[in-house]
C-alpha positions as CSV (number, residue, x, y, z in Angstrom):
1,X,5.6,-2.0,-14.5
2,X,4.9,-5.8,-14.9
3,X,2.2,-7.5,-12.9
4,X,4.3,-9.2,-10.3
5,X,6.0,-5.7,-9.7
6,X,2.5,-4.7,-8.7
7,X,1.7,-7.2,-6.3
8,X,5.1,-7.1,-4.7
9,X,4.5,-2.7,-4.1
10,X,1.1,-3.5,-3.4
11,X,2.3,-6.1,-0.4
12,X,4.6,-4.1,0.9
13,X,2.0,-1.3,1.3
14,X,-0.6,-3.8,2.5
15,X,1.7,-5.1,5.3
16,X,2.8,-2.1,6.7
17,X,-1.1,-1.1,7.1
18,X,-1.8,-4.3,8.8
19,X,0.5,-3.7,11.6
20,X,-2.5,-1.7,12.9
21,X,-1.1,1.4,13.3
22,X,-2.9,3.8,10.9
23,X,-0.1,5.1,8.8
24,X,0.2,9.1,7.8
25,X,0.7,9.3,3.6
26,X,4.3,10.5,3.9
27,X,5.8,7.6,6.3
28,X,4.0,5.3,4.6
29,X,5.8,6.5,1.6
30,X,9.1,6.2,2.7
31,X,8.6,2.9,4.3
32,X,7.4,1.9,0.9
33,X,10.2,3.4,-1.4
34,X,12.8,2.4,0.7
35,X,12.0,-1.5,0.6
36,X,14.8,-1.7,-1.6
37,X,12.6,-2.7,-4.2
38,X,14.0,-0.6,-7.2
39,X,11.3,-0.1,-9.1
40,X,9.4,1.2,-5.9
41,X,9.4,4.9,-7.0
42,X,7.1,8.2,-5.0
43,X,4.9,7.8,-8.7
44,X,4.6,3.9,-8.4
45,X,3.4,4.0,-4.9
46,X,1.2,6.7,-5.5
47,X,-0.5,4.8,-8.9
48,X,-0.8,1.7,-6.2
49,X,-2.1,3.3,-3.3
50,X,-4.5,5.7,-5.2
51,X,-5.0,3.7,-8.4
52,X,-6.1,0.6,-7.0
53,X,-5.5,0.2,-3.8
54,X,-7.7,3.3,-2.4
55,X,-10.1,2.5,-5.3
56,X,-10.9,-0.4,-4.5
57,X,-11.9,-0.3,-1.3
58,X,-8.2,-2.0,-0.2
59,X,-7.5,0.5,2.1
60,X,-9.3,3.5,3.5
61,X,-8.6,7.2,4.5
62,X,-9.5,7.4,8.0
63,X,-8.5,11.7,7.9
64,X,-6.5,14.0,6.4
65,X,-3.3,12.4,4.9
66,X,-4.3,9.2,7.5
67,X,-4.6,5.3,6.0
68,X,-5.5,2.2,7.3
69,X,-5.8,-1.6,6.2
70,X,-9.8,-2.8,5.4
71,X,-11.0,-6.2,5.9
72,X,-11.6,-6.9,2.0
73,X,-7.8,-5.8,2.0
74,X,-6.2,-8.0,4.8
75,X,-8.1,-10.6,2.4
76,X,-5.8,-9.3,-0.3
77,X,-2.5,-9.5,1.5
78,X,-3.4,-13.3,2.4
79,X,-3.6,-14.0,-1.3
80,X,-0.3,-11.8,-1.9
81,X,1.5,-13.4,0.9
């Protein structure tokens, strides 16, 4: 997956968080695989959302299968965006 591919998944997951609805794992999923984005895979979002998103401190696990937008990564969307 190339570098821009990245940052485009890793958008798309950023701005459905910022709507400020916490968003449970699996809707969040579809949402994301289903941006007609063709390389948006299940395994692509996970390696984004876990990988580096979730690592590093992008987003946060408010409960059990529950995410949510940090400020460090509403920084991060501005910069994608």
């Amino acid at each position: 997956m190339r570098d821009q591919e990245k940052d485009q998944l890793r958008s798309v997951i950023l701005q459905l968080l910022a709507k400020g609805i916490p968003y449970r794992f699996t809707n969040l999923e579809k949402c994301t695989v289903s941006s007609c984005m063709a390389f948006a895979t299940s395994n692509t979002f996970r390696r984004q959302l876990y990988g580096y998103l979730l690592a590093n401190g992008y987003v946060e696990r408010t409960s059990r299968g529950v995410y949510r937008i940090t400020d460090r990564g509403r920084k991060l969307l501005a910069v994608l965006s």
